[in-house]
C-alpha positions as CSV (number, residue, x, y, z in Angstrom):
1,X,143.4,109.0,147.7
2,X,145.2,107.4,150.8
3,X,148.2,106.4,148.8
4,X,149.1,109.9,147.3
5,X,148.3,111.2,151.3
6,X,149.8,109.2,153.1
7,X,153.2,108.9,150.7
8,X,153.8,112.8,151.2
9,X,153.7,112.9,155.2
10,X,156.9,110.7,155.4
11,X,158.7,113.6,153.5
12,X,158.0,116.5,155.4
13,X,160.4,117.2,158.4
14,X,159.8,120.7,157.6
15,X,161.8,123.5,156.1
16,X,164.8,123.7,158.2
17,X,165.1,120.3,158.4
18,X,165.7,119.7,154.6
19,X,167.9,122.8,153.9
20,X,170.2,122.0,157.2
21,X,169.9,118.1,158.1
22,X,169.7,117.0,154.4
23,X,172.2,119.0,153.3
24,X,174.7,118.0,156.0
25,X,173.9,114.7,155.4
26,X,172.1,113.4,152.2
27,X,169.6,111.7,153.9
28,X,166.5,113.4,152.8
29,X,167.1,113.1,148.7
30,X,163.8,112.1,148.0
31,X,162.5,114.7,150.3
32,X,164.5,117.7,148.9
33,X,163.0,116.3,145.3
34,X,159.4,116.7,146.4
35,X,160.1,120.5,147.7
36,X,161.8,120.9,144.4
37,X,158.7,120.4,143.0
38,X,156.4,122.4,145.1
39,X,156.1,126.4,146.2
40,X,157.2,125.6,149.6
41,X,156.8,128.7,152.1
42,X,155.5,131.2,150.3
43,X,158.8,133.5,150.8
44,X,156.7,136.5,150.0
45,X,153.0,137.5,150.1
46,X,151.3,135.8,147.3
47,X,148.1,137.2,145.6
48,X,146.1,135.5,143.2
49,X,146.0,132.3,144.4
50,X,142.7,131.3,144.2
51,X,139.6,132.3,146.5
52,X,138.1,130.5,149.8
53,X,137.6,127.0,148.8
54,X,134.1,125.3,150.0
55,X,134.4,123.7,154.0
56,X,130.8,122.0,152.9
57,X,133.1,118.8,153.1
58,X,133.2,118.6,156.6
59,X,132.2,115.4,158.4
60,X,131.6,117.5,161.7
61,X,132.7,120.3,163.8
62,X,134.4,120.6,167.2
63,X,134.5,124.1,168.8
64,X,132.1,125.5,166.7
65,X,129.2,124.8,164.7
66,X,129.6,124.3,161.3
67,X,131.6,127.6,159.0
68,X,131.2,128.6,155.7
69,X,133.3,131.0,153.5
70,X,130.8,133.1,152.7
71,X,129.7,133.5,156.7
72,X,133.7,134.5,157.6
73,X,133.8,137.2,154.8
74,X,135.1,140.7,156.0
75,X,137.7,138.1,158.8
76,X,141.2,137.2,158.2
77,X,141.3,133.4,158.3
78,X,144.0,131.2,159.0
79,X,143.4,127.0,158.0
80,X,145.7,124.9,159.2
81,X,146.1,121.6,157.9
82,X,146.5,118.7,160.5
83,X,146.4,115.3,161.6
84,X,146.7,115.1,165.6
85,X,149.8,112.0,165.4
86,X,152.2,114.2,163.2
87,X,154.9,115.8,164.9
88,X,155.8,118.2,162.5
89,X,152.2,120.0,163.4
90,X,152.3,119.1,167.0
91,X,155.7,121.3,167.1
92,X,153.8,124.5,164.8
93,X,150.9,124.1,167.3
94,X,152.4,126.9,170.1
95,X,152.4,129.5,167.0
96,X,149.5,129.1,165.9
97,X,147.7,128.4,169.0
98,X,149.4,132.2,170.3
99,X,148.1,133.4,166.9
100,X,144.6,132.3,167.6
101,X,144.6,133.8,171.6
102,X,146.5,137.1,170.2
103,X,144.9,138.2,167.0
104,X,141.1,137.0,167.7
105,X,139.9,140.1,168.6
106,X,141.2,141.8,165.6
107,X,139.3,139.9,163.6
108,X,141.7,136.8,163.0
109,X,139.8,133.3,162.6
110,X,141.5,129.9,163.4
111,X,140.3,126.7,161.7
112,X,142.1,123.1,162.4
113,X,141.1,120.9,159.2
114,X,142.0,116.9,160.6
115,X,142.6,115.2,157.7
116,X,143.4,111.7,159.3
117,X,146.5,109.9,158.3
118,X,146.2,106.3,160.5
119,X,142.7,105.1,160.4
120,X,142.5,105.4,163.9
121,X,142.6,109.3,163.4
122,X,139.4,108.7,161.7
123,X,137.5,108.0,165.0
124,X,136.1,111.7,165.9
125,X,136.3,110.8,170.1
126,X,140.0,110.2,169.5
127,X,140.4,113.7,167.4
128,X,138.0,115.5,170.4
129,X,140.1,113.6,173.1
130,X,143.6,115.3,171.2
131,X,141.8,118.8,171.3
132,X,141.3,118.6,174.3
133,X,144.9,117.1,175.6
134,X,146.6,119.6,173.4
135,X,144.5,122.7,174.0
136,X,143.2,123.4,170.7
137,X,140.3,125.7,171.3
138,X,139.8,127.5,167.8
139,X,137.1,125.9,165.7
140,X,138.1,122.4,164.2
141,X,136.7,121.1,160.8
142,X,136.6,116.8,160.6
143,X,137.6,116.4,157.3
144,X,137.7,112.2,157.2
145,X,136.8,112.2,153.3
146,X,139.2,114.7,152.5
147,X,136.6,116.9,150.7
148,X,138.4,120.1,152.3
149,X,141.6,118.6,151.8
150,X,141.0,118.2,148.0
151,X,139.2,121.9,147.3
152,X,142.5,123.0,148.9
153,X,144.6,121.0,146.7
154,X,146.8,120.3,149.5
155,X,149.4,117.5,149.7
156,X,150.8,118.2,152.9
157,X,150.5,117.7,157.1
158,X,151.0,120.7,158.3
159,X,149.9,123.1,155.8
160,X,148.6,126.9,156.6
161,X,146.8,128.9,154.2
162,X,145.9,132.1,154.9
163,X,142.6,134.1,153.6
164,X,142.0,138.1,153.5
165,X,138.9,139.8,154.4
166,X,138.1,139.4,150.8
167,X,137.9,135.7,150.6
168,X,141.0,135.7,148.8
169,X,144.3,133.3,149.3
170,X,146.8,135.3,150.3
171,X,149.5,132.9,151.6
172,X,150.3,129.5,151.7
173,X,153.3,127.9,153.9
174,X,154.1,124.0,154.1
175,X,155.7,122.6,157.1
176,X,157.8,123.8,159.9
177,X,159.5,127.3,160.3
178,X,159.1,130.7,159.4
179,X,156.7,132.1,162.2
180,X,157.8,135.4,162.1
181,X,157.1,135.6,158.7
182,X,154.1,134.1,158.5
183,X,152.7,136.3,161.8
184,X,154.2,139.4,159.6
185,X,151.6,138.4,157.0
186,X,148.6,137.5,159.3
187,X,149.2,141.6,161.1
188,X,149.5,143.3,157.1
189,X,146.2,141.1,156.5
190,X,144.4,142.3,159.6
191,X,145.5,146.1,158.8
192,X,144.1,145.6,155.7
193,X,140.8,144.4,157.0
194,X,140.8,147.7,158.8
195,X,141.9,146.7,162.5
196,X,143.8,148.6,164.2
197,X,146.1,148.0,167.6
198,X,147.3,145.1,165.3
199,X,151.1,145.5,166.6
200,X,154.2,144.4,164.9
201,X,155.5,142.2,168.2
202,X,155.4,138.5,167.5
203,X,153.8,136.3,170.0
204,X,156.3,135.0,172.3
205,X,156.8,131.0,172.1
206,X,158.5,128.3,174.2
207,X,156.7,124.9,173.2
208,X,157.1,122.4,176.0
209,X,157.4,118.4,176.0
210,X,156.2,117.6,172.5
211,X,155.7,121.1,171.4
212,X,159.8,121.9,171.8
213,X,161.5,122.7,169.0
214,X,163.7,120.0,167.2
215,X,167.2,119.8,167.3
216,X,167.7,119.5,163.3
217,X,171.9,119.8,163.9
218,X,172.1,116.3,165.7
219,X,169.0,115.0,163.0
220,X,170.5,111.5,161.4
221,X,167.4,109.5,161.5
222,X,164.4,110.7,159.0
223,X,160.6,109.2,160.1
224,X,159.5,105.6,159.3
225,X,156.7,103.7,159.6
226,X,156.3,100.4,161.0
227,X,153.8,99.0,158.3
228,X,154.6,97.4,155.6
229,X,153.3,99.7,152.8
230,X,155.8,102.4,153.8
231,X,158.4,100.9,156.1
232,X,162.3,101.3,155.4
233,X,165.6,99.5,156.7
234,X,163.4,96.1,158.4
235,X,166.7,94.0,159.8
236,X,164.8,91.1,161.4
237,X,166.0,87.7,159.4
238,X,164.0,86.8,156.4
239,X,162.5,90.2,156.2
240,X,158.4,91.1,157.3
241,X,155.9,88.7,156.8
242,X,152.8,90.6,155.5
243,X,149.7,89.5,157.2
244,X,150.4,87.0,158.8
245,X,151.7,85.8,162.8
246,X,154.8,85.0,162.3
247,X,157.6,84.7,165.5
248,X,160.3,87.5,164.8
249,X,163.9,87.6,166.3
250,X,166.4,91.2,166.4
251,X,169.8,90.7,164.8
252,X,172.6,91.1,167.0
253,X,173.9,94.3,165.8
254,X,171.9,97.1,163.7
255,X,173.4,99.5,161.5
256,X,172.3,103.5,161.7
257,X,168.7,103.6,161.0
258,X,168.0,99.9,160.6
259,X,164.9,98.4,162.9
260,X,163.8,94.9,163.8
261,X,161.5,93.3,165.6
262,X,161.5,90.2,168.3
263,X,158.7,88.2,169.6
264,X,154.8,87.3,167.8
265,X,153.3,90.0,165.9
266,X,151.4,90.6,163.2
267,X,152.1,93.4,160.1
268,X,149.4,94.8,158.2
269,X,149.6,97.7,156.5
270,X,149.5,100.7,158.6
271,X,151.0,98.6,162.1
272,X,152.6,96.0,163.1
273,X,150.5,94.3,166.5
274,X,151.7,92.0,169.4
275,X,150.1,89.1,169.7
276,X,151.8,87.6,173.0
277,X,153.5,89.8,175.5
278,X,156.9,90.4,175.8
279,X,157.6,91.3,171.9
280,X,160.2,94.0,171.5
281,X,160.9,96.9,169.0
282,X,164.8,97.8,168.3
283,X,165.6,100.7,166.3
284,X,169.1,102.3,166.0
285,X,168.9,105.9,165.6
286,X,170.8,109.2,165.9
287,X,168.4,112.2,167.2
288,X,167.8,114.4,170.5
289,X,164.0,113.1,170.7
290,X,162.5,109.7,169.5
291,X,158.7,109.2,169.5
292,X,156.4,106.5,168.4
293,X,152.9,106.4,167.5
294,X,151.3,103.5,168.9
295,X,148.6,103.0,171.3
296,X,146.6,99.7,172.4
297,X,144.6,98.0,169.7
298,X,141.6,97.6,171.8
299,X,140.3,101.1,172.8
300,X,139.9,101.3,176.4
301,X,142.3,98.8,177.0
302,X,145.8,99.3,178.6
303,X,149.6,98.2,177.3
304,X,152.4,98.2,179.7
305,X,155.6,99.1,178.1
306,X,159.7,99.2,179.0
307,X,162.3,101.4,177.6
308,X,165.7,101.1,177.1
309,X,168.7,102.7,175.7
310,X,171.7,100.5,174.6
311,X,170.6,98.2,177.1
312,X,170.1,100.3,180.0
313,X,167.2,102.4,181.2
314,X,167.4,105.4,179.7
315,X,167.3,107.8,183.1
316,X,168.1,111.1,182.5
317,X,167.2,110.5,178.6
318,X,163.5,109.5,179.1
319,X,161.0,111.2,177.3
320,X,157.3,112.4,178.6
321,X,155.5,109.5,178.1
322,X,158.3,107.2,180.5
323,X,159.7,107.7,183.7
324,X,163.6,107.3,184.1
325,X,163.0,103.7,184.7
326,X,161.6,103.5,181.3
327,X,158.4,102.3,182.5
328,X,155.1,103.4,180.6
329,X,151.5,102.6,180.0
330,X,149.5,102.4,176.6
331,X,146.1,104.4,177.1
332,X,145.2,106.0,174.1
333,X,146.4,106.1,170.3
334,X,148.8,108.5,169.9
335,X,152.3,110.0,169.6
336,X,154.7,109.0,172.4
337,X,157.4,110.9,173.6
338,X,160.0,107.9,174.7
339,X,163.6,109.3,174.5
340,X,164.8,113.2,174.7
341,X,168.6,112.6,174.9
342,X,170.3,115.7,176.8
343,X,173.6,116.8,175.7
344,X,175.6,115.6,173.9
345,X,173.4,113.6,171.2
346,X,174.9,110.8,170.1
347,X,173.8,107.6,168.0
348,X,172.0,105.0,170.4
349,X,170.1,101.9,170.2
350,X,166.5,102.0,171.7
351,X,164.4,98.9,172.4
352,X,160.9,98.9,173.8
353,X,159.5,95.8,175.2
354,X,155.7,95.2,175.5
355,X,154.8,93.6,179.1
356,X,151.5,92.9,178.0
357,X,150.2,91.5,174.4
358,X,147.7,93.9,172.7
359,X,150.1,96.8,171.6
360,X,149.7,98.6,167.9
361,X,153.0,100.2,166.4
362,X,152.4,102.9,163.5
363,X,155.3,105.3,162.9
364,X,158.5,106.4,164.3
365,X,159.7,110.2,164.3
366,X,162.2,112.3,165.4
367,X,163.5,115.3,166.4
């Protein structure tokens, strides 16, 4: 189950992604396979695709109590497939959180299925702490066994499928992009339910911080992960050392997309861990925004962290989660915002240094 998961996230940067940044640059073969393979989209309303799937699955609810097909017949229903790290949903979240405030008194329901990718995502007061931090207020299905995930058949984080009245699968779209579309689709459906004052406007988005939309034109560097199951380009001398404390030292000179690591951790699987403070993350990279799932590996605990960007602290180029020193804190286990590079984007070379042992290092992205 986790391998066939967790294998597809690290290919989605979304629609405009692979038919802009991976055609400029070849960088995203393996990506533009996997879309070759699957309906990615949905350019055009689809019938017949199956009915309502079961949401029996469910481990728990937030927002609601518990929903069932059957109880949402004669409602439009939009599922949206997510998993609260991933910042390809975090930037579709404006859309379909304006969907959700817009359309719900026409008769449109919103349901989040988290489908955890890091084990940590398993933890439901982490998921109810990200609902609340990111303002999702529409009805949210725990799916940690991926029983939803399978009756869908879904592969992918983010993935929206959209029901009619009639408990019928109308629409399915994978990724980032095409909100116009897809609102086009959710007004017809709503019209066909019998509502009325639907409107043909779509919502009006401008997604701050994380939310913002990526700048795929300056995109050279595609996600990686810092464990060693799915990690690319490792540049530390004599490669990772699975499992085991081992004292790691940062070439002098990375090429584009290369990472290393310097000081005493520890890589397992999923993350890589500090053991002593002062350990450092380099990763050369080419990208307006640079984010990192980490967090400390003790909940309730705290991780001081440092910046920098070839060398320097990164100032005007800081991201949310830093000041223009650099400086930030470890609080929770999430997605950090560390570098948005203003104009003009060029390739750099980030380091973050760990003034405190106790740090846990899942995932880069980009954006």
């Amino acid at each position: 189950m986790s391998e066939e998961i967790n294998h597809n996230r690290r290919h989605f940067l979304g629609i405009v992604a692979v038919t802009i940044a991976a055609a400029m640059l070849g960088i995203f073969s393996l990506a533009k396979a996997q879309f070759g393979q699957t309906k990615i989209g949905g350019s055009a309303d689809d019938q017949g695709q199956g009915g309502f799937p079961s949401l029996d699955g469910a481990t728990g609810w937030l927002n609601s109590q518990p929903l069932s097909p059957a109880g949402l017949r004669g409602q439009v229903v939009l599922i949206d497939f997510w998993t609260y790290t991933c910042i390809n949903w975090i930037r579709t979240l404006p859309y379909v959180r304006a969907w959700s405030e817009k359309y719900q008194e026409h008769g449109l329901v919103v349901i989040g299925v988290h489908s955890p990718e890091f084990s940590f995502e398993r933890n439901v007061a982490n998921v109810r702490q990200a609902v609340k931090d990111m303002r999702v207020e529409y009805p949210v299905a725990i799916d940690n066994d991926f029983a939803i995930w399978r009756a869908f058949n879904n592969h992918y984080w983010p993935a929206l499928y959209i029901v009619d009245a009639q408990g019928q699968i109308r629409h399915h779209h994978f990724g980032e992009g095409e909100y116009e579309q897809l609102e086009k689709i959710i007004q017809q459906l709503l019209i066909e339910a019998g509502s009325s004052g639907v409107g043909d406007e779509p919502v009006s988005v401008d997604g701050p911080g994380l939310e913002a939309a990526p700048d795929w034109h300056n995109l050279r560097s595609p996600e990686n992960y810092v464990g060693y199951d799915r990690t690319e380009n490792f540049a530390s001398p004599g490669g990772l050392i699975l499992n085991e404390r081992w004292v790691y030292e940062a070439p002098a000179q990375l090429r584009l997309n290369q990472w290393a690591l310097s000081g005493d951790w520890m890589v397992g699987h999923e993350a890589a861990g500090l053991n002593q403070a002062h350990g450092r993350i380099v990763y050369r990279f080419h990208a307006r925004d640079l984010h990192l799932v980490m967090g400390p590996a003790t909940p309730g605990t705290s991780v001081r962290f440092r910046v920098f960007l070839d060398g320097q602290a990164p100032g005007a180029a800081h991201g949310v989660d830093v000041d223009v020193q650099g400086n930030g804190m470890l609080t929770q286990q999430r997605l950090y915002q560390l570098i948005r590079q203003p104009q003009p984007i060029t390739e750099r070379q980030f380091e973050i240094e760990f003034l405190d042992p106790g740090a846990a290092a899942y995932a880069f992205t980009f954006g």
